[in-house]
VMD Tcl script that draws the C-alpha trace (Angstrom):
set ca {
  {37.68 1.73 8.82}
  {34.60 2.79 10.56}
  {32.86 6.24 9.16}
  {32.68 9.24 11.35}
  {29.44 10.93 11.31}
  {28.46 13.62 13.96}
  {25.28 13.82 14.73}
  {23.42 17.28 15.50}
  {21.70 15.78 18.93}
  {21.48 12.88 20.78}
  {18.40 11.14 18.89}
  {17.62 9.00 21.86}
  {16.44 12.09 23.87}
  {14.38 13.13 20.32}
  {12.14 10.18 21.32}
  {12.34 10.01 24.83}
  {14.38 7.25 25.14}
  {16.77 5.42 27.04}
  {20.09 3.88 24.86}
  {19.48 0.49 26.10}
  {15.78 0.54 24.63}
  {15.02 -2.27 22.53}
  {13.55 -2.33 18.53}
  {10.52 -2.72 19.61}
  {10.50 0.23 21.88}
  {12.23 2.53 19.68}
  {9.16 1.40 17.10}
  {6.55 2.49 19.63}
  {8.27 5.77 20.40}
  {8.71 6.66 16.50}
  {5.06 5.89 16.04}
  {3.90 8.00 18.94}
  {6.07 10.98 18.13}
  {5.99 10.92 14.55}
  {1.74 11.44 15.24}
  {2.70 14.43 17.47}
  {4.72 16.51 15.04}
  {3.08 15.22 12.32}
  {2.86 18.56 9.72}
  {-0.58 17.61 8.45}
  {-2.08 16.30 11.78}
  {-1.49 20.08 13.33}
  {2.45 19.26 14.64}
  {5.57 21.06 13.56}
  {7.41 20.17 10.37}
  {10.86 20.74 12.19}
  {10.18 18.85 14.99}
  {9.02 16.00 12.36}
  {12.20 16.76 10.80}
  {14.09 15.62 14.11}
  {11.61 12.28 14.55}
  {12.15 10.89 10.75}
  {15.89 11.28 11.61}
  {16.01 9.76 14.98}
  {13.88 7.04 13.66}
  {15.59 6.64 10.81}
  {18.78 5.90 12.10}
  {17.71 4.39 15.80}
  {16.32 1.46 13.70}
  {19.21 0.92 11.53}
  {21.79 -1.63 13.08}
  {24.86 -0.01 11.88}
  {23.11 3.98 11.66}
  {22.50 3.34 15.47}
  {25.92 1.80 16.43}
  {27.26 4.72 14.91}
  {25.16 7.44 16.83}
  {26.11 5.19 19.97}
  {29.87 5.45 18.77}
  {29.19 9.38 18.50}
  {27.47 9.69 21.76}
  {29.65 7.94 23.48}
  {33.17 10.01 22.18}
  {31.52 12.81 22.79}
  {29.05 12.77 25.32}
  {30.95 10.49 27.44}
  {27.76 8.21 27.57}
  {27.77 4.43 27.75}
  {25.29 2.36 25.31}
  {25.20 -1.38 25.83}
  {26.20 -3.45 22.68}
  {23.76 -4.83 20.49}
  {23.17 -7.46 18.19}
  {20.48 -7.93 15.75}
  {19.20 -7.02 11.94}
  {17.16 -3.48 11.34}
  {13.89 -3.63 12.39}
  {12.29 -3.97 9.34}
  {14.14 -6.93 7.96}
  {12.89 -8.32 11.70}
  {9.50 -8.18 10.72}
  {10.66 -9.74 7.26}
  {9.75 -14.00 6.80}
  {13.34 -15.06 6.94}
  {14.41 -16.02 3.08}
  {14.78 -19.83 2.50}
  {15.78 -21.74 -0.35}
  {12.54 -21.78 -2.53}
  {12.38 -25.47 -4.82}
  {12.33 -25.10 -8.24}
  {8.44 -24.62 -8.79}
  {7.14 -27.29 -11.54}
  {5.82 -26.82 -14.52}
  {2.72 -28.14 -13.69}
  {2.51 -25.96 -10.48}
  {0.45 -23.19 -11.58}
  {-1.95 -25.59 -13.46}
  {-2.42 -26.99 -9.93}
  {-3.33 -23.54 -8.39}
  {-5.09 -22.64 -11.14}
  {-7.88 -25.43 -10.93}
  {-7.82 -24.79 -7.19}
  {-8.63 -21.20 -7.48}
  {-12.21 -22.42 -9.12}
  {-13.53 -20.70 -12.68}
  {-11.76 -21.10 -15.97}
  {-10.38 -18.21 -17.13}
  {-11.84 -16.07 -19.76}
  {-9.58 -15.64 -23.17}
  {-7.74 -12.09 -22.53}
  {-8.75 -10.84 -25.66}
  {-12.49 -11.51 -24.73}
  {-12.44 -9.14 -21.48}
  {-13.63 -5.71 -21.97}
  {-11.76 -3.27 -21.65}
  {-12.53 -0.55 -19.27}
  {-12.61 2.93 -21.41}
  {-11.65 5.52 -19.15}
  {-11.02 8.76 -20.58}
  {-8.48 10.43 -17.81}
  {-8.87 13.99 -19.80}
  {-12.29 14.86 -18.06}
  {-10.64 13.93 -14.22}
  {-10.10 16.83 -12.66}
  {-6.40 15.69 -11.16}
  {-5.81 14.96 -14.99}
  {-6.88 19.05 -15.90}
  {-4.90 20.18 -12.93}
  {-1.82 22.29 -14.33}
  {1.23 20.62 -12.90}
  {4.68 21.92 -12.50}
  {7.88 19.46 -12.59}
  {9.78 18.33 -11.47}
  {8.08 17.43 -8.25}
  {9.75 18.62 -4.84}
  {12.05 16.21 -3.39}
  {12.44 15.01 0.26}
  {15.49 14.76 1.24}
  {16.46 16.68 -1.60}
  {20.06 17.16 -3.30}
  {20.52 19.69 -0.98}
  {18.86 21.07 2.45}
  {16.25 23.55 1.81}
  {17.22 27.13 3.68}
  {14.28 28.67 5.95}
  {13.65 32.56 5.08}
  {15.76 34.56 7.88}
  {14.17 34.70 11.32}
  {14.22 37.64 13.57}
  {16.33 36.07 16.17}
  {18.87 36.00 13.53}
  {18.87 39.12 11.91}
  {18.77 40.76 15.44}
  {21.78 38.75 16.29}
  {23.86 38.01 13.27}
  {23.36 42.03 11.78}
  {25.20 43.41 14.59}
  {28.33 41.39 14.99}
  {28.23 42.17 10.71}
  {27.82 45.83 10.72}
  {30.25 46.33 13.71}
  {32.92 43.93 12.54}
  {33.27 45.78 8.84}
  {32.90 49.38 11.01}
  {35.84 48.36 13.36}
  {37.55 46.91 10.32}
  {37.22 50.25 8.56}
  {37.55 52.56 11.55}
  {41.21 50.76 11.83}
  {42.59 51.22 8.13}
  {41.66 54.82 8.00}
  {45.01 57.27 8.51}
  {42.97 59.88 10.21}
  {40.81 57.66 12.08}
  {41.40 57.89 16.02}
  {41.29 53.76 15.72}
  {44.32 53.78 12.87}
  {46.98 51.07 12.98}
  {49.32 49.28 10.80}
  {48.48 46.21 12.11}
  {44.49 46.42 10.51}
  {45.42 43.73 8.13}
  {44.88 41.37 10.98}
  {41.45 42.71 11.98}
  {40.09 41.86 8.06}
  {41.76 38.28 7.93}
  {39.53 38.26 11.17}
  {36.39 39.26 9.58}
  {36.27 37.53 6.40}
  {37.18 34.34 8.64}
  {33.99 35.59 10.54}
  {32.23 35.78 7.02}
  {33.33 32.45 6.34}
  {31.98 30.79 9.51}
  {28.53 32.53 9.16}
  {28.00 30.79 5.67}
  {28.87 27.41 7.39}
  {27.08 28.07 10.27}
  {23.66 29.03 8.67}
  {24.22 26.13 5.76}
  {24.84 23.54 8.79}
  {28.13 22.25 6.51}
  {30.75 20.87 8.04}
  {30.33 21.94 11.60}
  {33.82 20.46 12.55}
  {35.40 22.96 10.58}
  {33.01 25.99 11.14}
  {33.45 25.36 14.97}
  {37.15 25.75 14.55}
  {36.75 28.78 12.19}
  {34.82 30.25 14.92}
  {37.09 29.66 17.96}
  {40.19 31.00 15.81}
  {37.97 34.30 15.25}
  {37.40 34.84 19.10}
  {40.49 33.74 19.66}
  {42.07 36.19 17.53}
  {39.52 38.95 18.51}
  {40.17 38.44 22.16}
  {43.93 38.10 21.86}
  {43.96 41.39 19.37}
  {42.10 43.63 22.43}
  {44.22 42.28 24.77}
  {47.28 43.31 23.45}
  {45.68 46.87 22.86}
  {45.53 46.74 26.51}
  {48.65 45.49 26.68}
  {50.37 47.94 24.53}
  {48.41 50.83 25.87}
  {49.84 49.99 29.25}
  {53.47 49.66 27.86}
  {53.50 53.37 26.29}
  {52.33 55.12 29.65}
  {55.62 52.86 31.01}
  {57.84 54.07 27.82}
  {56.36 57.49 27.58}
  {54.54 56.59 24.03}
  {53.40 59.32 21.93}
  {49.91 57.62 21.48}
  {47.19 58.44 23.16}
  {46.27 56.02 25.70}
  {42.48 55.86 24.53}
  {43.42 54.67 20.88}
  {44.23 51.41 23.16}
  {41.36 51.46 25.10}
  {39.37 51.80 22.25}
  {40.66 49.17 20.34}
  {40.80 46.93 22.76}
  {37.19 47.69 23.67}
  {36.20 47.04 19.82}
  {37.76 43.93 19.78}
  {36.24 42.53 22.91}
  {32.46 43.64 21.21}
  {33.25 42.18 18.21}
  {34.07 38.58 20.64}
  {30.48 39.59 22.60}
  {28.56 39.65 19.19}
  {30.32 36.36 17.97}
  {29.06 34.55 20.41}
  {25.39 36.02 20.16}
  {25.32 35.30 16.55}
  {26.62 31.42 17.37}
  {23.57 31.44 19.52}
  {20.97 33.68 16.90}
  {21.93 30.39 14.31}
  {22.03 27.80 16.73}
  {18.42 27.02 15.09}
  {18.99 27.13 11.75}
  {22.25 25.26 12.36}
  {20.64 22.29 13.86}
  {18.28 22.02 10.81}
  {20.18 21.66 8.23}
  {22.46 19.51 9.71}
  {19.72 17.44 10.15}
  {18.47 17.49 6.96}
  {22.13 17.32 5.57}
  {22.08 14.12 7.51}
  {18.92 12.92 6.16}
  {19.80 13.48 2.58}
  {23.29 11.29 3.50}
  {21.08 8.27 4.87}
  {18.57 8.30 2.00}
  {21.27 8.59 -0.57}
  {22.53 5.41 1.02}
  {19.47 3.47 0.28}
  {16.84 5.45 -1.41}
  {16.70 6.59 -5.24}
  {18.61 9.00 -6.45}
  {16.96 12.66 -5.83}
  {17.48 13.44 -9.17}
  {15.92 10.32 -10.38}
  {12.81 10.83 -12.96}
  {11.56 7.12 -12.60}
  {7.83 6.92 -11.62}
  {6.97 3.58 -12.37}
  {8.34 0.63 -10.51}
  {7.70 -3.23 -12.27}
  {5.20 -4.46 -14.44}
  {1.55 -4.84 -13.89}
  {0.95 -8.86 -13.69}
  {4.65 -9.95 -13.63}
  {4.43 -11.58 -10.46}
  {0.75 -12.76 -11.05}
  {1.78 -16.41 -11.92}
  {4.36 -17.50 -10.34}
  {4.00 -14.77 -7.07}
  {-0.22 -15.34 -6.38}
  {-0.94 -16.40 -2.58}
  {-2.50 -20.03 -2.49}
  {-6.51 -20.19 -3.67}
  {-5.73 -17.22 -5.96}
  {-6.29 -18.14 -9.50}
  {-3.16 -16.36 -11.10}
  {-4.33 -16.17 -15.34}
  {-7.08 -14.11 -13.73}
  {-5.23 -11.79 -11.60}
  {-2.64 -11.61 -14.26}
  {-5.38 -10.11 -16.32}
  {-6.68 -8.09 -13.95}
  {-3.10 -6.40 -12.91}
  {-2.72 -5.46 -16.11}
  {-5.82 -4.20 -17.75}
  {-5.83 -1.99 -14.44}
  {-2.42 -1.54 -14.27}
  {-2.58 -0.02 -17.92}
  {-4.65 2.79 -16.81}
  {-3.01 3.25 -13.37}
  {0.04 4.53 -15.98}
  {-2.15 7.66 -16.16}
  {-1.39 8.82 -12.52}
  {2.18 9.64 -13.66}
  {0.87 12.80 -14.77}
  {1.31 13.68 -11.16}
  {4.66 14.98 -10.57}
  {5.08 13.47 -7.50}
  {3.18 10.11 -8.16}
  {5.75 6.60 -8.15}
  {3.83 3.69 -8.96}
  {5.32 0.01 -7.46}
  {3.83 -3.08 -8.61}
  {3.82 -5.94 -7.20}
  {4.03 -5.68 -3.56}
  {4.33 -8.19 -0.37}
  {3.07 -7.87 3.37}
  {5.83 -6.88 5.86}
  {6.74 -9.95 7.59}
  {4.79 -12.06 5.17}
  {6.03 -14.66 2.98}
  {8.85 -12.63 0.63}
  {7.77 -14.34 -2.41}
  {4.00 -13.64 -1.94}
  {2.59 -10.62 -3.88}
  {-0.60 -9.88 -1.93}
  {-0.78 -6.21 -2.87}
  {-1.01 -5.21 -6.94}
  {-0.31 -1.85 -6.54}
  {1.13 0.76 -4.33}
  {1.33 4.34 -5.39}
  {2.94 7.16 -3.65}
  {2.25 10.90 -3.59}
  {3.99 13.08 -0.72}
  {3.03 11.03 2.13}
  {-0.08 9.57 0.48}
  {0.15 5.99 -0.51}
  {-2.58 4.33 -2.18}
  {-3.19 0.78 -1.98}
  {-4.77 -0.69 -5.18}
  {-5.64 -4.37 -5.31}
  {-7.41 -5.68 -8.49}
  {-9.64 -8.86 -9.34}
  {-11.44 -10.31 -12.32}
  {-15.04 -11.19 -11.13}
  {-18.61 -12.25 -13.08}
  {-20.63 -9.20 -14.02}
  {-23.34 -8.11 -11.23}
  {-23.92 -5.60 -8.58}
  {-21.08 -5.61 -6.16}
  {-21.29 -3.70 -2.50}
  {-20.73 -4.67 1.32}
  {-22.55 -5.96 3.80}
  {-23.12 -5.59 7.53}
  {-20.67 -8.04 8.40}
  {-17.67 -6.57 5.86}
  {-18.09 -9.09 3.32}
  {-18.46 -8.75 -0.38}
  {-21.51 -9.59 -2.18}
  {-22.87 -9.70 -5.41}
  {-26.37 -8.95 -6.71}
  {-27.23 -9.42 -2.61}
  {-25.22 -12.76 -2.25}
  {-21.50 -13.33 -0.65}
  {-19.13 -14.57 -2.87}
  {-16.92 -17.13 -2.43}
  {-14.14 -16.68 -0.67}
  {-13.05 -14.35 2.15}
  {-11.54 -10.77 1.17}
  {-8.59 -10.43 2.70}
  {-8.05 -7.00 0.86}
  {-8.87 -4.95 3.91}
  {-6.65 -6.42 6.19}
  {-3.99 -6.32 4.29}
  {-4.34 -2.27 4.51}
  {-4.46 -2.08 8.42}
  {-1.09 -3.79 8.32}
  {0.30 -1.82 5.62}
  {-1.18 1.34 7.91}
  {0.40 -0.13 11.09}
  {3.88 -0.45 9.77}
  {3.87 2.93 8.11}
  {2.47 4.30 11.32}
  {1.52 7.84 11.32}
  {4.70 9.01 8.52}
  {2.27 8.02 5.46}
  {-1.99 8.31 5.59}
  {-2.87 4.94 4.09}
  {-5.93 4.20 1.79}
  {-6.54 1.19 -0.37}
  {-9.43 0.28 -3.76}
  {-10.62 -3.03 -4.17}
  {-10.82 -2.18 -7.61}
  {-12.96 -5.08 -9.81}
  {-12.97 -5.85 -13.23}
  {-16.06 -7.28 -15.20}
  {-14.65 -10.31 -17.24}
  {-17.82 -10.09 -19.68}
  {-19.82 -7.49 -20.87}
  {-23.36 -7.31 -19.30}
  {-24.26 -5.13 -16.22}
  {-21.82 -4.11 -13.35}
  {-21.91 -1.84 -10.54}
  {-20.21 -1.06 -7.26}
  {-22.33 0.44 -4.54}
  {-19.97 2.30 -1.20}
  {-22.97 2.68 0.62}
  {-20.97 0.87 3.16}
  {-17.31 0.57 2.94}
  {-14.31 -0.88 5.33}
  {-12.60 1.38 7.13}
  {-9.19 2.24 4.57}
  {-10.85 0.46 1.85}
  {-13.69 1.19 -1.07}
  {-14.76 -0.82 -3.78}
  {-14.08 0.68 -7.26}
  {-14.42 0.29 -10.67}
  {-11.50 1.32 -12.74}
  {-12.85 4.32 -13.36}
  {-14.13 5.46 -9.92}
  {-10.60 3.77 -8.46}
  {-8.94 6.30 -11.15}
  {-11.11 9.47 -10.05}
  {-11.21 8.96 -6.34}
  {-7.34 7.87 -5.79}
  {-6.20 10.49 -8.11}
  {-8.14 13.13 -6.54}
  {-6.90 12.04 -2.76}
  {-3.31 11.84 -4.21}
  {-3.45 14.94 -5.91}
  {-4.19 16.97 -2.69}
  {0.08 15.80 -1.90}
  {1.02 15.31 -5.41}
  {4.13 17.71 -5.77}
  {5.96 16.17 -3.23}
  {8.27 12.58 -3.23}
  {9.43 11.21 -0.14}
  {12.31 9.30 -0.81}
  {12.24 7.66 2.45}
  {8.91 6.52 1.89}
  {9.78 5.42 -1.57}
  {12.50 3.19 -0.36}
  {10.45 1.43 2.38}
  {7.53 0.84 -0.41}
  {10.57 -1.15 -3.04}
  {12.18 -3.36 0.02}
  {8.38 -4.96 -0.08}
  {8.44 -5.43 -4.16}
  {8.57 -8.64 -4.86}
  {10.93 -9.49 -7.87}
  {9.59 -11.59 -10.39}
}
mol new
graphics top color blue
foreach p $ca { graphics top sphere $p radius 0.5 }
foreach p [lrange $ca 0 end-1] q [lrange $ca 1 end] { graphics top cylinder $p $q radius 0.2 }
display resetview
């Protein structure tokens, strides 16, 4: 049986859309108006709030046929059908049978990638002490703030709502009050009614501001003006029948209550309209939270680390890459990436591919995560010497290019093009000295996302950039970073 989700807008007008767009449009759009409303780029978190989730489910095959399903029962608007896979499986390398790699296979890469391999136990190891880093001294508090959370984060009360919602309160408990009392000019027997009217009225505010099942607080509502409307008219009613019968009550007890009741209906509706924002917030973040616990980690998940440095060094290296020596590499670095877990809101992923690259390819060590920081950390085991950048972007050594072309850097811009604007993307071509003797790395130029590092200045200059968003997880985010972890 299809699921039933209602939606809080139509997300195709979020991005400016038309329903028959295609992926590839609906990828522009989310690109363009995620840098808009970006939060830390000037825009408005709510109005991010609204992008994530149109873009979120407007590149999800079945997410979207739902919506269209939704907007099309309720809004009595056509979408055309569709076929095709979410957008980011699109960009995906299709996954084909892999043969069974030989034995001998990474012998053969390995004398293709050039040097022999140092023993591991020969390598120094880099001696970083993390305790003098000033993300390290930072006093951190956990757990780390969620996004989407277990449950949708209420904004302080505005003063469209207090100036709306207050009223219909403070009048609804005076009429309420005004018609139990004997001696009240208001009295009746029939005030019972009025407070099963009020606490329903109660009832529907708490939905209404929580943005919890709007089906039923929309029903809830309509049965309080309902019964409001229908309770002055037969004051009206019965006011009129005593002047016929010759009542004893006064005929402005009627018009009075009847003139209550059809206030307290007046109110209603400005209070439906005072919460109409707050409403349409957290059922989008209610809505959020649904999609990423379909696909993201738990919220309440404490994991931070993701694989194992050098698991998919030797079996997982792109061709030319000699794997024992990014195996060691991955992991002597890897080791002391660990320490960035003292960040609350740091995940670590090891291990990663390129979106629409080869799936069994790990071209990417490390990717780690703060808020909407990611960090891109690539490691290699190189001769001793004085490393730095030319003019033309290449790496050299003690003044000479080295062998090889660094693809490093470009593998960045396409990480930064498929995040788009959602995450700020910055990557260390971080190098490890496979002897002792003298080594160096020298930024005075750098590529544009990228900057060569030791392990050390990789440690202090990523940890202090993902410090700046380090009590924060985006789950979202999260899950986009594991679909391009490459299993070993």
């Amino acid at each position: 049986m299809a699921r039933h989700i209602d939606f809080p807008e139509n997300l195709y007008e979020v991005l400016g859309l038309d329903p028959s767009a295609s992926d590839e449009e609906v990828r522009r759009a989310g690109r363009r108006r995620q840098r808009e409303t970006h939060p830390d780029l000037g825009g408005n978190a709510e109005e991010f709030t609204r992008v994530r989730l149109a873009v979120e489910v407007l590149s999800h095959p079945r997410h979207r046929a739902e919506h269209d399903a939704w907007l099309a029962t309720t809004r009595g608007l056509p979408t055309p059908a569709r076929t095709g896979v979410r957008l980011r499986q699109q960009q995906r390398a299709p996954r084909t049978a892999q043969p069974p790699r030989s034995p001998a296979q990474p012998a053969a890469r390995h004398a293709a990638a050039g040097s022999e391999a140092p023993a591991f136990d020969r390598i120094p190891k880099p001696s970083v002490d993390v305790r003098r880093l000033g993300w390290y001294r930072r006093a951190w508090h956990r757990p780390a703030e969620v996004w989407p959370g277990t449950a949708p984060v209420a904004p302080p009360p505005s003063p469209r709502e207090l100036a709306t919602v207050l009223p219909f309160l403070l009048v609804s408990l005076a009429v309420v009050v005004l018609l139990s009392l004997p001696m009240s000019p208001l009295a009746t027997p029939w005030w019972p009614v009025a407070a099963v009217i009020f606490v329903g009225g109660l009832v529907w505010l708490v939905l209404r501001s929580r943005g919890s099942n709007p089906a039923l607080a929309n029903a809830i509502y309509w049965l309080v003006i309902a019964g409001s409307a229908l309770s002055g008219a037969l004051s009206f009613v019965d006011g009129m029948a005593g002047i016929i019968s010759g009542g004893h009550d006064p005929l402005s007890a009627h018009v009075l209550r009847g003139v209550a009741a059809l206030v307290v209906v007046a109110l209603a509706m400005l209070a439906w309209w005072g919460l109409k924002p707050r409403a349409r917030k957290m059922s989008l973040e209610r809505l959020l939270m649904r999609l990423a616990d379909e696909s993201a980690p738990a919220a309440d998940s404490e994991q931070q680390v993701y694989g194992t440095p050098g698991a998919t060094a030797m079996t997982h290296s792109a061709p030319g890459v000699h794997p024992v020596r990014r195996q060691y590499a991955e992991q002597i670095v890897g080791e002391r990436i660990a320490a960035l877990a003292r960040i609350p809101g740091v995940r670590i992923v090891h291990g990663l591919r390129l979106p629409g690259g080869d799936p069994e390819i790990a071209t990417i060590s490390t990717a780690i995560l703060a808020g909407r920081r990611l960090a891109l950390i690539d490691d290699e085991l190189r001769a001793t010497g004085d490393y730095a950048v030319d003019a033309r972007g290449a790496l050299t050594r003690d003044g000479s290019p080295v062998n090889g072309t660094i693809d490093f850097p470009h593998r960045v811009e396409r990480l930064h093009e498929y995040f788009g604007d959602v995450a700020e993307v910055r990557g260390w071509l971080t190098i490890v000295p496979d002897a002792p003797g003298e080594f160096a790395v020298d930024n005075a130029r750098t590529w544009a996302r990228v900057r060569l590092a030791s392990v050390e200045s990789m440690l202090r200059e990523a940890g202090d950039w993902l410090a700046e968003d380090g009590n924060r997880v985006d789950r979202l985010l999260l899950r986009d970073l594991l679909e391009l972890q490459v299993t070993p």
